[in-house]
C-alpha positions in Angstrom: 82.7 58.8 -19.1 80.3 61.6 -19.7 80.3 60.7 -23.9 78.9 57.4 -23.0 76.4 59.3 -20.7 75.7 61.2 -23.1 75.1 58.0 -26.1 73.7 56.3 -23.5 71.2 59.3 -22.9 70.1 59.3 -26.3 68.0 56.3 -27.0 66.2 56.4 -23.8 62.8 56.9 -25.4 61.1 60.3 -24.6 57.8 59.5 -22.4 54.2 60.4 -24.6 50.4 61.1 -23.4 49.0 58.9 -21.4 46.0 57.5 -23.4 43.7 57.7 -20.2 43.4 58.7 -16.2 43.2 57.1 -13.3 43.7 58.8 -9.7 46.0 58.0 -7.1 46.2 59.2 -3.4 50.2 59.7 -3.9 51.5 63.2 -4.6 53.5 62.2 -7.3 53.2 59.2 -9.8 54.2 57.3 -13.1 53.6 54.0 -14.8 55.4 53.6 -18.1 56.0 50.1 -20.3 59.7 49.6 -20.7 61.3 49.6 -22.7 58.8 51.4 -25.0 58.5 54.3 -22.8 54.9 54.7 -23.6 53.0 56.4 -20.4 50.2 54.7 -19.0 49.7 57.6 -16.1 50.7 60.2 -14.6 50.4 62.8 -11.8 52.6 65.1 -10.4 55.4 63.5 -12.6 57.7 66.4 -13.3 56.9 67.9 -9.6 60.3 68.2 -8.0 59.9 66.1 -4.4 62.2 65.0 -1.6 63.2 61.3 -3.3 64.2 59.6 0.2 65.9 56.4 -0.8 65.1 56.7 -4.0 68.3 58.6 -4.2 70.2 55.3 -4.1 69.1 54.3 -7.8 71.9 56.8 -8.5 74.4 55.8 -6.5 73.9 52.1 -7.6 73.8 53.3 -11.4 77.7 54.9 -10.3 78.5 52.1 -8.5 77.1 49.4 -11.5 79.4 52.2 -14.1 82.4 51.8 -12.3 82.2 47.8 -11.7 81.9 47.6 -15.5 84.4 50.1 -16.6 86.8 48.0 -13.8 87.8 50.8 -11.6 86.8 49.1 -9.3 86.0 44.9 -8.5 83.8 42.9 -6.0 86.3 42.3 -3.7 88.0 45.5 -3.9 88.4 46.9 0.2 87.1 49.5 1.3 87.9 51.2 4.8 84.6 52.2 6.6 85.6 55.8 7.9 83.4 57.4 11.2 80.9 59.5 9.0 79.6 56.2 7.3 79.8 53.9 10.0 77.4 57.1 12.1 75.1 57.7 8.8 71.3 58.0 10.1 68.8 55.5 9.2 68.9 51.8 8.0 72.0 50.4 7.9 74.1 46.8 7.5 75.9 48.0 10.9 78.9 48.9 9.4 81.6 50.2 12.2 84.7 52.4 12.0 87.6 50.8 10.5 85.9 47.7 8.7 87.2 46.6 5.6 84.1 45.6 3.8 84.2 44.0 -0.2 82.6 47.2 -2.3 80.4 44.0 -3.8 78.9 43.7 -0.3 78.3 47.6 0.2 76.6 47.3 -2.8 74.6 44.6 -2.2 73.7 46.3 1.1 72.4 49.8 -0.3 70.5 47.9 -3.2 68.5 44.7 -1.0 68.5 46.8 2.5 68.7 50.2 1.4 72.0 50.5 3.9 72.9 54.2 4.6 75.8 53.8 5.9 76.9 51.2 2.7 75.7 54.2 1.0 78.2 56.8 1.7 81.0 53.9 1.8 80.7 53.9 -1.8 80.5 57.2 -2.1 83.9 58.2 -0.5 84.7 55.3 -2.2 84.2 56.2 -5.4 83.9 60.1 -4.8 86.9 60.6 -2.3 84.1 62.6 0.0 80.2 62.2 -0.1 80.0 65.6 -1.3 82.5 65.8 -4.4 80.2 62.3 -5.0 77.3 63.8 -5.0 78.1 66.3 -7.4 79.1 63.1 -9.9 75.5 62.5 -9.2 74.3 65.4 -10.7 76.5 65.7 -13.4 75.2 62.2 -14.5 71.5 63.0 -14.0 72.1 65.8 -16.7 73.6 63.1 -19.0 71.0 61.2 -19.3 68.7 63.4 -19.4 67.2 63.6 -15.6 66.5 67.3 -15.6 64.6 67.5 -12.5 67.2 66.3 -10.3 69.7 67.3 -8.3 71.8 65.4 -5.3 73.6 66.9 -2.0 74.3 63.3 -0.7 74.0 59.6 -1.8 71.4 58.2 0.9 68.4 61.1 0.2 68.8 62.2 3.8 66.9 65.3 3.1 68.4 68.1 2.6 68.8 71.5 0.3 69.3 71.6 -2.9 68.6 67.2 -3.1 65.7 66.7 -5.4 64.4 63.8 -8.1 61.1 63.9 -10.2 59.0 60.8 -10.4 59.5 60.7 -14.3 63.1 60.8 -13.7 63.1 58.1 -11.3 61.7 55.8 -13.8 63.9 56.5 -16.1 66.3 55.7 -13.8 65.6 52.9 -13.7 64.8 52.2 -16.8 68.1 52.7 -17.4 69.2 50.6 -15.3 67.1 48.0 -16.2 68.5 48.1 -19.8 72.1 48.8 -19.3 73.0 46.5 -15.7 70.6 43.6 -16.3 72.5 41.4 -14.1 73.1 43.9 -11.3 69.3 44.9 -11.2 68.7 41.2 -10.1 69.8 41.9 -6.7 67.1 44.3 -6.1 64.7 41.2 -6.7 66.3 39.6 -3.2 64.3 38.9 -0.4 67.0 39.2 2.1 71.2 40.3 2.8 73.2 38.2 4.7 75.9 39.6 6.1 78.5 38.8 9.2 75.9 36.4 10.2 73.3 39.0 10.2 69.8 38.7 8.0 68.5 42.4 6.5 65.6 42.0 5.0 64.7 43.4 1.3 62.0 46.9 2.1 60.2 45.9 -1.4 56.7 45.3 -0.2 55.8 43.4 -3.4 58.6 40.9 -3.5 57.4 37.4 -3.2 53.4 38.9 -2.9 53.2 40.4 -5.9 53.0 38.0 -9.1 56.2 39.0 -11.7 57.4 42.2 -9.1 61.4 41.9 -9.3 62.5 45.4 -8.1 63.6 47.9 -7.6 63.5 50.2 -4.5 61.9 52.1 -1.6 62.3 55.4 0.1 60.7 57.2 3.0 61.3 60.6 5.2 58.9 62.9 7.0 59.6 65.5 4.1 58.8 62.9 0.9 56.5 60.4 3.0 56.4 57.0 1.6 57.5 56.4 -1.8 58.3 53.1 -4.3 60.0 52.5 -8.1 58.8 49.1 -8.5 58.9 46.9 -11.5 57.5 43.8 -12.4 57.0 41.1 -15.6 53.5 39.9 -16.9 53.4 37.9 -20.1 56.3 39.6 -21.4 55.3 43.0 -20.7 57.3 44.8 -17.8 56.2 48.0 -16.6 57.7 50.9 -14.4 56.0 52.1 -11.8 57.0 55.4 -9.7 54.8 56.4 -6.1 56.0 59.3 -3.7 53.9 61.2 -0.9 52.2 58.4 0.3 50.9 58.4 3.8 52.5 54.9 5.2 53.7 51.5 4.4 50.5 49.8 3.9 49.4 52.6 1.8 52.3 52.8 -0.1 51.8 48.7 -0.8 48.3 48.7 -1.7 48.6 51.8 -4.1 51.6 50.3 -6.3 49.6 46.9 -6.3 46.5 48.7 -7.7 48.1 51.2 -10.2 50.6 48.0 -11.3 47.3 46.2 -11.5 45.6 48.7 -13.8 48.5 49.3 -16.4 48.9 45.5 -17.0 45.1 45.1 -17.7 45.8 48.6 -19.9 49.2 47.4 -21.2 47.8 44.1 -22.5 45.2 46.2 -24.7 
């Protein structure tokens, strides 16, 4: 597994200059074209910040791995032990005991940003969250995230759990060009589950034209942040936001800066 980390690591495209500035009111930023790699801006980019949610790009880049290297299937079970069913935060209101398809818990940590389907498929695949979240490191050094580092698989905050902007986009970037199909689900507006609607966090799904992805994140210690991506006449860009003050500023800011790069990107 860690060769084809390692091969896989290799042709993401190392990020150049940005060719001009802008200014942003978030404490850490990026905007890059993808799948050239090129940088549009930057601030803060190689900062190391509390990642919130963001963290759960990883653990769906394990999960994706492991669906297509078939260790493990859509409908495989998995029991929902005490410590997930009692993780903090947003959940799909998983209890004790459930058996839950691992395609669901997936589905659940990608659309709703499910804590508790977070750590399900990370005992899962990890036997404990924290034998897990060293995987996540390990991989993060494989493809050549050097600013990160992971104590858990929700970004509950915590010592030692870090990401850089830059290496959330290229993140996702390599998700994006490795899991085409599974990075579709982050484009959902909603999770249905046991009869139960969660809705998708993305503030730019269905308001902002060509946005399909990819995820949100927020805690008192990394305030709001977004990796979004959308599509404009061909041209996709990658656009990473932490430390903003709320939602609506959050929003606004990732509409503006996508805003700007497309009107740069189509120069």
């Amino acid at each position: 597994m860690r060769t084809l980390h390692v091969l896989f690591a290799a042709v993401l495209v190392a990020f150049a200059t940005p060719a001009a500035a802008e200014s942003t009111r978030a404490n850490q930023a990026i905007l890059v074209e993808h799948p050239s790699g090129r940088v549009l801006f930057e601030k803060g980019e190689d900062k190391a910040m509390a990642p919130s949610s963001l963290t759960k790009l990883m653990t769906l880049y394990l999960a994706f791995e492991a669906l297509k290297e078939g260790r493990v299937s859509e409908t495989t079970p998995v029991k929902i032990s005490k410590r997930a069913a009692e993780a903090r935060g947003s959940s799909m209101d998983l209890s004790a005991g459930d058996g839950v398809p691992f395609g669901e818990l997936v589905r659940g940590a990608a659309i709703t940003s499910a804590n508790d389907a977070a750590v399900a498929i990370a005992e899962h695949l990890g036997k404990s969250e924290a034998a897990f979240a060293k995987t996540m490191s390990a991989t993060a050094r494989d493809l050549g995230l050097s600013g990160s580092r992971f104590a858990n698989a929700t970004g509950h905050t915590a010592k030692d759990h870090r990401m850089t902007a830059a290496d959330v986009a290229k993140l996702a970037g390599a998700i994006l060009q490795r899991y085409p199909e599974r990075y579709r689900m982050f484009g959902e507006i909603a999770f249905r589950f046991r009869n139960q609607t969660y809705p998708n966090r993305n503030p730019l799904l269905g308001s902002y034209p060509g946005a399909d992805g990819i995820k949100t994140g927020q805690t008192s210690a990394g305030g709001y942040g977004i990796a979004a991506s959308a599509v404009r006449d061909g041209k996709r860009l990658i656009l990473v936001l932490n430390g903003l003050p709320s939602e609506d500023a959050r929003a606004a800011e990732a509409r503006r800066l996508l805003d700007w790069g497309f009107s740069r990107s189509s120069r």
